[in-house]
ZAFIMAR-383487 format. One record per atom (N, C-alpha, C): residue number from 1; residue in three letters; chain; atom name; z, y, x. Coordinates in nm, 3 decimals. Layout:
BEGIN
REC     n   res   chain   atom        c3        c2        c1
REC   NUM   ALA       A     CA         Z         Y         X
...
# end
This chain:
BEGIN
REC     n   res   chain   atom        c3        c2        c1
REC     1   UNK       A      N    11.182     9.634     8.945
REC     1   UNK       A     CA    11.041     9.614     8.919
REC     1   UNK       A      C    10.958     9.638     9.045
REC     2   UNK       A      N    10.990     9.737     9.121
REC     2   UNK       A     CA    10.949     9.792     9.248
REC     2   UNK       A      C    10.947     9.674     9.315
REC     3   UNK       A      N    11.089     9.605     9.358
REC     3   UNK       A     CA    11.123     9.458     9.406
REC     3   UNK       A      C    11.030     9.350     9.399
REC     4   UNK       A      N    10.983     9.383     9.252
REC     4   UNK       A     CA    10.890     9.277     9.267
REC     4   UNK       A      C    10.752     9.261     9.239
REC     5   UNK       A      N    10.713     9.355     9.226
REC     5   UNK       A     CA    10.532     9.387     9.225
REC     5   UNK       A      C    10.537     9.380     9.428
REC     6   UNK       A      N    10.675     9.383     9.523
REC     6   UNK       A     CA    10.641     9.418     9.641
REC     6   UNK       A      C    10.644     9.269     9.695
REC     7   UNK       A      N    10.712     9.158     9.611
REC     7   UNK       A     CA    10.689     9.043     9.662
REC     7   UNK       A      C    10.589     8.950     9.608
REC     8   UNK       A      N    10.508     9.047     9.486
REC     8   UNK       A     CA    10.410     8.940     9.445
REC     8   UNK       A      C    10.311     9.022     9.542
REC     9   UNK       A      N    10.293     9.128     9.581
REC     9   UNK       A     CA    10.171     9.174     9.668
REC     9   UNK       A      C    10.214     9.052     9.809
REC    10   UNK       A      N    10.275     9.055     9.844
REC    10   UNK       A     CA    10.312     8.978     9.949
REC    10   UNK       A      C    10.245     8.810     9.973
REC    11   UNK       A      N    10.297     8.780     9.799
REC    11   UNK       A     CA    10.199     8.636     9.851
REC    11   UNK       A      C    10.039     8.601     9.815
REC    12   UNK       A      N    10.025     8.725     9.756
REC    12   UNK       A     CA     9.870     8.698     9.704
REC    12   UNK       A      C     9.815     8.769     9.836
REC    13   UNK       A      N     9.858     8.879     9.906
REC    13   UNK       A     CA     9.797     8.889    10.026
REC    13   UNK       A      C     9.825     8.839    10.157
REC    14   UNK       A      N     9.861     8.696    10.153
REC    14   UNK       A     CA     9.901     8.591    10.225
REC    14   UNK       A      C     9.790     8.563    10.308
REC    15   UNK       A      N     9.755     8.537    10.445
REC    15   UNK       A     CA     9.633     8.474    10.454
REC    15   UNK       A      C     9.624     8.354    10.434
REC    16   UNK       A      N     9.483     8.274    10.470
REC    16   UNK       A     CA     9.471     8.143    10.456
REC    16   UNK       A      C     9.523     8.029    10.544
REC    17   UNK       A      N     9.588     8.116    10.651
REC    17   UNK       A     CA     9.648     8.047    10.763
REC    17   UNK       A      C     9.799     8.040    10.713
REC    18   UNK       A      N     9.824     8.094    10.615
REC    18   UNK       A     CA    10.005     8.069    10.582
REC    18   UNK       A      C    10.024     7.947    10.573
REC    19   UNK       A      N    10.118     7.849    10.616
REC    19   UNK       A     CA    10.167     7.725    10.579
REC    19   UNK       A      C    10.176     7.717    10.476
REC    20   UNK       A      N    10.110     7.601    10.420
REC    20   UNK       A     CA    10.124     7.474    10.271
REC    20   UNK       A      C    10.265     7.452    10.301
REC    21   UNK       A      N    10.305     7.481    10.104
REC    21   UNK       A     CA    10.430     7.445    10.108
REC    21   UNK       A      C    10.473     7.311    10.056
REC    22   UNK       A      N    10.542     7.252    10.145
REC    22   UNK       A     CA    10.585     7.099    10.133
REC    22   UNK       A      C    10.707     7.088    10.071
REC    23   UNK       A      N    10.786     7.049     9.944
REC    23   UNK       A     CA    10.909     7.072     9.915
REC    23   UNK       A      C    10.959     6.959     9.807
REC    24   UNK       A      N    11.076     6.965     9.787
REC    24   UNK       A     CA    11.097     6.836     9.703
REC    24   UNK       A      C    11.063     6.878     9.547
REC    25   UNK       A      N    11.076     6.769     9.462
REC    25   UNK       A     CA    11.011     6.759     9.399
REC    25   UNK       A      C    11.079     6.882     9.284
REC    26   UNK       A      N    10.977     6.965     9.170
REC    26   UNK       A     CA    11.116     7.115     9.101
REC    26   UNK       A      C    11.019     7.116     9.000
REC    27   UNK       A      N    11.080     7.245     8.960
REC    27   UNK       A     CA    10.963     7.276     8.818
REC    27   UNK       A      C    10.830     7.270     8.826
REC    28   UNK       A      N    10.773     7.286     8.898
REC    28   UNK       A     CA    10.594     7.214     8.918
REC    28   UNK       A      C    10.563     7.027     8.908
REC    29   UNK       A      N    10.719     7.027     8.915
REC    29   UNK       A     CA    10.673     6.841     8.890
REC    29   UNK       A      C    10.709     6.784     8.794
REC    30   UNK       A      N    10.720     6.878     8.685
REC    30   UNK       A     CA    10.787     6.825     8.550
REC    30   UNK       A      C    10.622     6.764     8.497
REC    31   UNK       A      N    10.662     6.689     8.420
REC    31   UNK       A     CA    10.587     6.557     8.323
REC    31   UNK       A      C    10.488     6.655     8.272
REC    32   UNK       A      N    10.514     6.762     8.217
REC    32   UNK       A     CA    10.425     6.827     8.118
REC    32   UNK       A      C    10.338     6.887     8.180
REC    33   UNK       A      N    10.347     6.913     8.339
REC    33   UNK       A     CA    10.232     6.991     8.421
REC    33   UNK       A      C    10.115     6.878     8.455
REC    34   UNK       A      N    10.133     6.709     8.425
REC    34   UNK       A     CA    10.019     6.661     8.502
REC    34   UNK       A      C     9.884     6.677     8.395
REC    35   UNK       A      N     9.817     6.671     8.410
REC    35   UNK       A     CA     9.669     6.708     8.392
REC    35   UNK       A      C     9.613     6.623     8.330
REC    36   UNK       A      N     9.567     6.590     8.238
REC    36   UNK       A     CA     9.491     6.493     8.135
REC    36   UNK       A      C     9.367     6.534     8.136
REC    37   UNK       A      N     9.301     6.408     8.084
REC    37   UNK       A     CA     9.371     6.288     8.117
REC    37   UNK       A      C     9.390     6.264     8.223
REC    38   UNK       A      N     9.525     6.162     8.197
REC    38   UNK       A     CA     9.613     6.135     8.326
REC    38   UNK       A      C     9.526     6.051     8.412
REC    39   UNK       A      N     9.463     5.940     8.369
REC    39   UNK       A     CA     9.354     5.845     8.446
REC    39   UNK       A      C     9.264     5.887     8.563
REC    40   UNK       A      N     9.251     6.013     8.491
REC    40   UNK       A     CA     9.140     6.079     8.615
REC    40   UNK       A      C     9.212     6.200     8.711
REC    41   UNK       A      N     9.350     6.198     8.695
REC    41   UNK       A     CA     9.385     6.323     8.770
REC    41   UNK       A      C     9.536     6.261     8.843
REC    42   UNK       A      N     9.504     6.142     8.882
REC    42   UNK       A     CA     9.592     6.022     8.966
REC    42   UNK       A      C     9.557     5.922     9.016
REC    43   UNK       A      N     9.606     5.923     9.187
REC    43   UNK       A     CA     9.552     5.807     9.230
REC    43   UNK       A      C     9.664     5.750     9.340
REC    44   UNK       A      N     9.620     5.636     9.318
REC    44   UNK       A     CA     9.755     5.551     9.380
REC    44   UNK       A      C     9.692     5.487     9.533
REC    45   UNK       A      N     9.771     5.423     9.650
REC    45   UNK       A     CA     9.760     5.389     9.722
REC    45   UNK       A      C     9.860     5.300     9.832
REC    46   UNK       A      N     9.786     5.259     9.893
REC    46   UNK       A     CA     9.866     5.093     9.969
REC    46   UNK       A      C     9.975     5.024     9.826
REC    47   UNK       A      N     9.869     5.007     9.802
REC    47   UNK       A     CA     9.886     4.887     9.718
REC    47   UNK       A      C    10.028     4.947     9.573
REC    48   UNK       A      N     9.952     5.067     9.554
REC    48   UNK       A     CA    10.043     5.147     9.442
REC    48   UNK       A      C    10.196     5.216     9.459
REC    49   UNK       A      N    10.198     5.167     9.604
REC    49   UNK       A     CA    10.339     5.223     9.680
REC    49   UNK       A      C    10.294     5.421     9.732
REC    50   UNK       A      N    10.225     5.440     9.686
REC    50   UNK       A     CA    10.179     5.586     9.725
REC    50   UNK       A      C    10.059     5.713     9.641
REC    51   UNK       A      N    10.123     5.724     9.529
REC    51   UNK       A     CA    10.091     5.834     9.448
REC    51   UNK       A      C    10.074     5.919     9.444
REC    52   UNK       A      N     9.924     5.994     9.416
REC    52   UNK       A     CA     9.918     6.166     9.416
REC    52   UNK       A      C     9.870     6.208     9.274
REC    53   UNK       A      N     9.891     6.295     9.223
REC    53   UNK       A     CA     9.843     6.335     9.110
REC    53   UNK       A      C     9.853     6.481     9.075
REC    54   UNK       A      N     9.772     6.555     9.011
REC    54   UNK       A     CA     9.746     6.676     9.017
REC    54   UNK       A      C     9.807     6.743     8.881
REC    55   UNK       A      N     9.874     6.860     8.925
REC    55   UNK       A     CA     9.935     6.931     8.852
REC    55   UNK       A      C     9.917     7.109     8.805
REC    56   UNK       A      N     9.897     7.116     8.664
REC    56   UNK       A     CA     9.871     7.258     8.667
REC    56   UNK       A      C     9.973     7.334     8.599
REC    57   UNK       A      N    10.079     7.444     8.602
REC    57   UNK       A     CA    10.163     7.492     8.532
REC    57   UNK       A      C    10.128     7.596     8.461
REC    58   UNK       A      N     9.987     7.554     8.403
REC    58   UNK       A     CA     9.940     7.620     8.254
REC    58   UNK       A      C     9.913     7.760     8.280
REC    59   UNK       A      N     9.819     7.795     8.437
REC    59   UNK       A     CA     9.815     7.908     8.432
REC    59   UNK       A      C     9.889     7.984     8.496
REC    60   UNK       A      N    10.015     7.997     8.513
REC    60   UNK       A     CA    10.156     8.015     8.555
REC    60   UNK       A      C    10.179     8.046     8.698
REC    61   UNK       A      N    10.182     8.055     8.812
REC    61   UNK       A     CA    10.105     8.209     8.799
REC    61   UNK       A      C     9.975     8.199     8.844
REC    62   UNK       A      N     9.909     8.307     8.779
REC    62   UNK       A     CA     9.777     8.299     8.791
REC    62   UNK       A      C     9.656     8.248     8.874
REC    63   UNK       A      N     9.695     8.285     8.977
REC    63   UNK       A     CA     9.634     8.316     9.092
REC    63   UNK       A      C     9.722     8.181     9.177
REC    64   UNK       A      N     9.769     8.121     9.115
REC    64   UNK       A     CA     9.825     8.000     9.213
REC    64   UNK       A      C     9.867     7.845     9.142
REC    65   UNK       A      N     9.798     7.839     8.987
REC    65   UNK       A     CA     9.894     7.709     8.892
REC    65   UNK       A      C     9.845     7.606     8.922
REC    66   UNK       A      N     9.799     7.491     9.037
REC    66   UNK       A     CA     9.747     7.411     9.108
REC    66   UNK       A      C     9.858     7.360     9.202
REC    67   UNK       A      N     9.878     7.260     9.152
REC    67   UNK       A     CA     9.969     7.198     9.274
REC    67   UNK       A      C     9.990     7.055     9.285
REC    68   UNK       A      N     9.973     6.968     9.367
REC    68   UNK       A     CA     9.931     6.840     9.429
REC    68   UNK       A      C    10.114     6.770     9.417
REC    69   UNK       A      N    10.135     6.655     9.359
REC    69   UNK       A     CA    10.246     6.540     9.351
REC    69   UNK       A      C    10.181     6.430     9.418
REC    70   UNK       A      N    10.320     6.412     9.531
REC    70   UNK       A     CA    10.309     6.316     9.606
REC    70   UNK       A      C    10.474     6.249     9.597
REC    71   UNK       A      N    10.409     6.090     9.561
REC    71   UNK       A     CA    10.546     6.010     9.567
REC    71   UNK       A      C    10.483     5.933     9.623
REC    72   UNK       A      N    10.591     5.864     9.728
REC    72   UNK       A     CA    10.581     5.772     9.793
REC    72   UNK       A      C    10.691     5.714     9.936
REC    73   UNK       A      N    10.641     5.638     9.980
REC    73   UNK       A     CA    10.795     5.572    10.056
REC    73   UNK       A      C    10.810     5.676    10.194
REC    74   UNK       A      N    10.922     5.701    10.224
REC    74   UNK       A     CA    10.998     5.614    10.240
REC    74   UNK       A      C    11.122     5.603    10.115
REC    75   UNK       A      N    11.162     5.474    10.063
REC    75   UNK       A     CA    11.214     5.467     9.931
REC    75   UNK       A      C    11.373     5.510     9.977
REC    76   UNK       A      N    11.409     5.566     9.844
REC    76   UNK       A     CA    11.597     5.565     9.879
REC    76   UNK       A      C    11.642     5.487     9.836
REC    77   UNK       A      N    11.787     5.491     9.869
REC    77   UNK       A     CA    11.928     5.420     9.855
REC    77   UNK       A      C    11.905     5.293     9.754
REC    78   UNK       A      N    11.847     5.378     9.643
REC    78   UNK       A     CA    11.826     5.315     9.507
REC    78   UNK       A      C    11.701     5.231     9.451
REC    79   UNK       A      N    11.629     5.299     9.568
REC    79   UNK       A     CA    11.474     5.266     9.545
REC    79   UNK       A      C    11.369     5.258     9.525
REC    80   UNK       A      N    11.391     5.446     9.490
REC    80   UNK       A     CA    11.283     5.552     9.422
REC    80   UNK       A      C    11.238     5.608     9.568
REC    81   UNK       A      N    11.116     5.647     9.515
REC    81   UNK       A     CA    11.017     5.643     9.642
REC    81   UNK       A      C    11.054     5.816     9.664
REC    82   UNK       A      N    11.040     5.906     9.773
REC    82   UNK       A     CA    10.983     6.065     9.781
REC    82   UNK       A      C    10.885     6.088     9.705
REC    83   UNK       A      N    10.957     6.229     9.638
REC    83   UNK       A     CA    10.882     6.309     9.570
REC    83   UNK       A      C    10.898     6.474     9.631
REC    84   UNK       A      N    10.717     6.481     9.646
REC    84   UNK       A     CA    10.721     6.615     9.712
REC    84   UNK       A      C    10.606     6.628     9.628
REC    85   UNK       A      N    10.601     6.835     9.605
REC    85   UNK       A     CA    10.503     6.933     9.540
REC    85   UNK       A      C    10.471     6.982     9.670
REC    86   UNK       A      N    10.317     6.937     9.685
REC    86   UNK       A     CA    10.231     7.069     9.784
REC    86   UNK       A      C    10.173     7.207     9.720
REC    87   UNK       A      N    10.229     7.305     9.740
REC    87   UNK       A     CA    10.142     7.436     9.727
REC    87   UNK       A      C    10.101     7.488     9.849
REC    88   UNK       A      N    10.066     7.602     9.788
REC    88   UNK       A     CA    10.025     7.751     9.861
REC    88   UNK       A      C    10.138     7.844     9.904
REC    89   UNK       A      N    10.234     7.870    10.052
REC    89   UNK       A     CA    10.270     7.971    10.038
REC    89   UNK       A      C    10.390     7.945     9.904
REC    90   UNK       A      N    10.437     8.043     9.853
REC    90   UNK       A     CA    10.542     8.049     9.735
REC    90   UNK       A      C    10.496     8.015     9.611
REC    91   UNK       A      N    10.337     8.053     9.604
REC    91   UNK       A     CA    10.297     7.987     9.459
REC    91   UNK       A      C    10.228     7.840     9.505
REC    92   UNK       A      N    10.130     7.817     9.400
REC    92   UNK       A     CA    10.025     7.683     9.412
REC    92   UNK       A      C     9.933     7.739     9.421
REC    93   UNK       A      N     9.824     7.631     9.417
REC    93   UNK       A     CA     9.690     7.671     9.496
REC    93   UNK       A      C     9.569     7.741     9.331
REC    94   UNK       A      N     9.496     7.851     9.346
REC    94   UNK       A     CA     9.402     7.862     9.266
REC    94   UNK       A      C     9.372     7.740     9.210
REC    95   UNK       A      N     9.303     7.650     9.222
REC    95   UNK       A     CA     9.240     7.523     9.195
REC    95   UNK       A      C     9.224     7.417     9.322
REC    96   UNK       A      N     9.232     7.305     9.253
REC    96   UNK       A     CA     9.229     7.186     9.351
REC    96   UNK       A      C     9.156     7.106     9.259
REC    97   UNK       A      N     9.083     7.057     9.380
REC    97   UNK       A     CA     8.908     6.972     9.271
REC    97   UNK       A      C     8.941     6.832     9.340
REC    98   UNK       A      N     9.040     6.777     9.248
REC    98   UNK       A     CA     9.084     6.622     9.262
REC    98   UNK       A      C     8.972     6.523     9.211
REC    99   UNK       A      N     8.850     6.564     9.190
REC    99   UNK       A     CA     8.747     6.494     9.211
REC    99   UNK       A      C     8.725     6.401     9.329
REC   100   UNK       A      N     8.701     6.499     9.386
REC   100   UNK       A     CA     8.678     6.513     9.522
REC   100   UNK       A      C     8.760     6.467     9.649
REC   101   UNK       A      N     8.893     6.407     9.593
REC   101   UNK       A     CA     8.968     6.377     9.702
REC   101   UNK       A      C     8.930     6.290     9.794
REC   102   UNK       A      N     8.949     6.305     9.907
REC   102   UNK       A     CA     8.935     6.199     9.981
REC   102   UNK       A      C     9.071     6.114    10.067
REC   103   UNK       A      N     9.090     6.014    10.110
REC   103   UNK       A     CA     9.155     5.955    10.181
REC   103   UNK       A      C     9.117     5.870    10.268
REC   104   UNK       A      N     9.183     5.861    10.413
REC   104   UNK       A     CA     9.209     5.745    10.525
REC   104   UNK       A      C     9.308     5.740    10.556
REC   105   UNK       A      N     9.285     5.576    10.620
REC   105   UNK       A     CA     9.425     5.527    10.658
REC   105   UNK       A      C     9.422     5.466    10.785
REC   106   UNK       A      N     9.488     5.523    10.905
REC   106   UNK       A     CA     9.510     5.475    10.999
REC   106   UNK       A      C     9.634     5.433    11.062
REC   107   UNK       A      N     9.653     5.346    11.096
REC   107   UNK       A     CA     9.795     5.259    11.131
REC   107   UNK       A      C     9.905     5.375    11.224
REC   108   UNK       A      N     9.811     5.430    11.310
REC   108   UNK       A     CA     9.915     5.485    11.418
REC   108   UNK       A      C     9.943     5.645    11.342
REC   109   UNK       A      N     9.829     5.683    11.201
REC   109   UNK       A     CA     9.862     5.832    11.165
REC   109   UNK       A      C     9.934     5.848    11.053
REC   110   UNK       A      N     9.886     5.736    10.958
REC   110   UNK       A     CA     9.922     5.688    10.842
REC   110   UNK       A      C     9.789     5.731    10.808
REC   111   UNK       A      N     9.841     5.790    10.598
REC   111   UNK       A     CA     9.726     5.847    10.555
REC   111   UNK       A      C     9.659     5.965    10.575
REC   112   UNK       A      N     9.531     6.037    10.584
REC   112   UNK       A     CA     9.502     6.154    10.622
REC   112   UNK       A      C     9.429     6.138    10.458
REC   113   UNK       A      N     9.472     6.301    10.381
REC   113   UNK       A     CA     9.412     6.287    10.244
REC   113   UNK       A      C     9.301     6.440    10.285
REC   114   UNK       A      N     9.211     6.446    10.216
REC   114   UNK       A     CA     9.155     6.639    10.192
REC   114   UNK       A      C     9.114     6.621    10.060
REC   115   UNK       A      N     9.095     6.743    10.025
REC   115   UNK       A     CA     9.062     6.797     9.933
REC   115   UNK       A      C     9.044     6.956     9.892
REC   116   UNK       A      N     8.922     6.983     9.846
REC   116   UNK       A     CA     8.812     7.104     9.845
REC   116   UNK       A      C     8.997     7.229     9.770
REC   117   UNK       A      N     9.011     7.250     9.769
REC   117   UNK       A     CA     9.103     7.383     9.750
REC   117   UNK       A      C     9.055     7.550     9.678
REC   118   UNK       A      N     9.124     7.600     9.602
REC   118   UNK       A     CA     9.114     7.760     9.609
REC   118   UNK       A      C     9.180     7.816     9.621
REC   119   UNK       A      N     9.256     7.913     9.733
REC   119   UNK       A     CA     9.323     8.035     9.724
REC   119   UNK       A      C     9.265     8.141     9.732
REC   120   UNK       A      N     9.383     8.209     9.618
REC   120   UNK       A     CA     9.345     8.359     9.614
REC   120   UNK       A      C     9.360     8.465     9.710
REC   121   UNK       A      N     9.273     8.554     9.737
REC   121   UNK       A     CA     9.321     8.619     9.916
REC   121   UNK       A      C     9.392     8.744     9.839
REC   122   UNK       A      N     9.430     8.790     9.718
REC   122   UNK       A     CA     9.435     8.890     9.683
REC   122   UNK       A      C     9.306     8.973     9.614
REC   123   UNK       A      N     9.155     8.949     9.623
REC   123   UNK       A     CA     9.079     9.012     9.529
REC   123   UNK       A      C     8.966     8.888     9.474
REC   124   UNK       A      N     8.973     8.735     9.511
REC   124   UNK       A     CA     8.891     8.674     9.461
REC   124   UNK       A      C     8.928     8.509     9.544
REC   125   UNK       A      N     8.904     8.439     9.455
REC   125   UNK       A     CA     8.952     8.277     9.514
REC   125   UNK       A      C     8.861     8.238     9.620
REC   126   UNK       A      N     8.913     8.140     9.722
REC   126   UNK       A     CA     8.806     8.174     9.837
REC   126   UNK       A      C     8.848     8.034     9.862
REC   127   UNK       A      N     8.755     7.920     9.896
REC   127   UNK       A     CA     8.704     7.788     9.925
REC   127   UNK       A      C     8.754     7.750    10.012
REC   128   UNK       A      N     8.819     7.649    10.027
REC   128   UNK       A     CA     8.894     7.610    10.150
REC   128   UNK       A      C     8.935     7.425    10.114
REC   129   UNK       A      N     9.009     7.393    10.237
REC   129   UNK       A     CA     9.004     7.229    10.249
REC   129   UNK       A      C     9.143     7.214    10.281
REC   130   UNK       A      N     9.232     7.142    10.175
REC   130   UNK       A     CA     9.363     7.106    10.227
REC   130   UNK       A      C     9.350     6.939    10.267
REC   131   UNK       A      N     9.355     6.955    10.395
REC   131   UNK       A     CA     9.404     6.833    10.471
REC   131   UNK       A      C     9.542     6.766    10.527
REC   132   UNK       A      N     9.609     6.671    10.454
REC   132   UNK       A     CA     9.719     6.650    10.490
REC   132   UNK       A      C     9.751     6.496    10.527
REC   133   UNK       A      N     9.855     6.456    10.605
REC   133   UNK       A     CA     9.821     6.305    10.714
REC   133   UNK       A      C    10.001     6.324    10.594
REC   134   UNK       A      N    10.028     6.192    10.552
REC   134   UNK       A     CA    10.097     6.127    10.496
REC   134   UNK       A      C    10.199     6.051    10.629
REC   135   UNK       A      N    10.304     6.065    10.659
REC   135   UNK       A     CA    10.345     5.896    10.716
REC   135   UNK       A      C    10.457     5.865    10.639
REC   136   UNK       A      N    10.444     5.759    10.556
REC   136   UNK       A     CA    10.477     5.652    10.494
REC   136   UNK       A      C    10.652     5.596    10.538
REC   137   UNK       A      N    10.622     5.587    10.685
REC   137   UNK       A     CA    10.740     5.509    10.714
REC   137   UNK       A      C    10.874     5.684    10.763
REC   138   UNK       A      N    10.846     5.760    10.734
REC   138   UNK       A     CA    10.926     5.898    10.760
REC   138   UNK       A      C    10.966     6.010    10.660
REC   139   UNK       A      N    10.858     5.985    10.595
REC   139   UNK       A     CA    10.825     6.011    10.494
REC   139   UNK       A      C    10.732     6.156    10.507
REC   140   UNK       A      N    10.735     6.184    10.667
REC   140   UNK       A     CA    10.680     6.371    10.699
REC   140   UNK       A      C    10.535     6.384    10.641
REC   141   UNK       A      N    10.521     6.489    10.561
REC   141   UNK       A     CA    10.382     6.522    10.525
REC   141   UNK       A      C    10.340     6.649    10.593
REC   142   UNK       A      N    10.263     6.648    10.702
REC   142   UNK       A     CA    10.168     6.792    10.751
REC   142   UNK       A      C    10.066     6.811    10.662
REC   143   UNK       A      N    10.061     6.922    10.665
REC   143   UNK       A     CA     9.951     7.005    10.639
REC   143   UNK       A      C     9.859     7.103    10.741
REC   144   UNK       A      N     9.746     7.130    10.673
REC   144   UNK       A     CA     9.671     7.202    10.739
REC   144   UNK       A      C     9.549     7.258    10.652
REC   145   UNK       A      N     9.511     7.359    10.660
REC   145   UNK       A     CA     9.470     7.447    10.584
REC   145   UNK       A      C     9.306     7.450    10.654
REC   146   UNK       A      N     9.181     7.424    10.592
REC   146   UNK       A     CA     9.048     7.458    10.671
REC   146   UNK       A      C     8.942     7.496    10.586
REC   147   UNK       A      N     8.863     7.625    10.637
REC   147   UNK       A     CA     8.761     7.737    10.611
REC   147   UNK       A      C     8.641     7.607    10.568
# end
């Protein structure tokens, strides 16, 4: 128990500079976490070859059940596109206001997406901007985290 009240202090007192976690697709990307309605909490791009949609795991953990699905190319073997979950660090993000998303697309960067963010610092959710550049043909997604 000691074990692990010492690794949940750990990621809730994470700063805001910890790396977004980029990972394949797991239990945050199951069917039952996307967000309804589905219409408004998914959006597709270059021409429906590039999907994001927002996911909440019901709370789960508290202070982090927010987490961003991204499918898209480069496709495999078979023909299914990458699937990656962006969080926070080990959990997901407080809230993500997929209202608000934005996207561009530039040839030499690919896509650059943001969107308004909350992590928890450990005593209260604190406003922030996840910005992340997509490339398509690699499939690499950066991140970057901004105040």
């Amino acid at each position: 128990m000691i074990r692990l009240c010492a690794i949940l202090a750990l990621c809730f007192s994470a700063s805001a500079a910890t790396a977004q976690d980029v990972r394949d697709c797991d239990w945050p990307a199951s069917a039952r976490n996307l967000v309804e309605p589905w219409s408004d909490h998914t959006r597709t791009f270059a021409n429906g070859k590039t999907r994001l949609a927002l996911l909440d795991t019901a709370g789960e953990p508290a202070a982090g059940s927010y987490y961003l699905l991204v499918l898209s190319p480069p496709y495999a073997e078979l023909g299914d596109r990458q699937c990656r979950v962006i969080g926070h660090g080990a959990i997901g993000f407080g809230y993500i206001d997929f209202e608000n998303l934005g996207a561009a697309y530039e040839p030499a960067n690919g896509f650059t997406f943001d969107v308004p963010v909350e992590i928890y610092d450990g005593e209260t959710f604190v406003a922030h901007h996840l910005t992340f550049t997509l490339n398509q043909s690699t499939g690499e997604i950066v991140t970057r985290l901004v105040e």
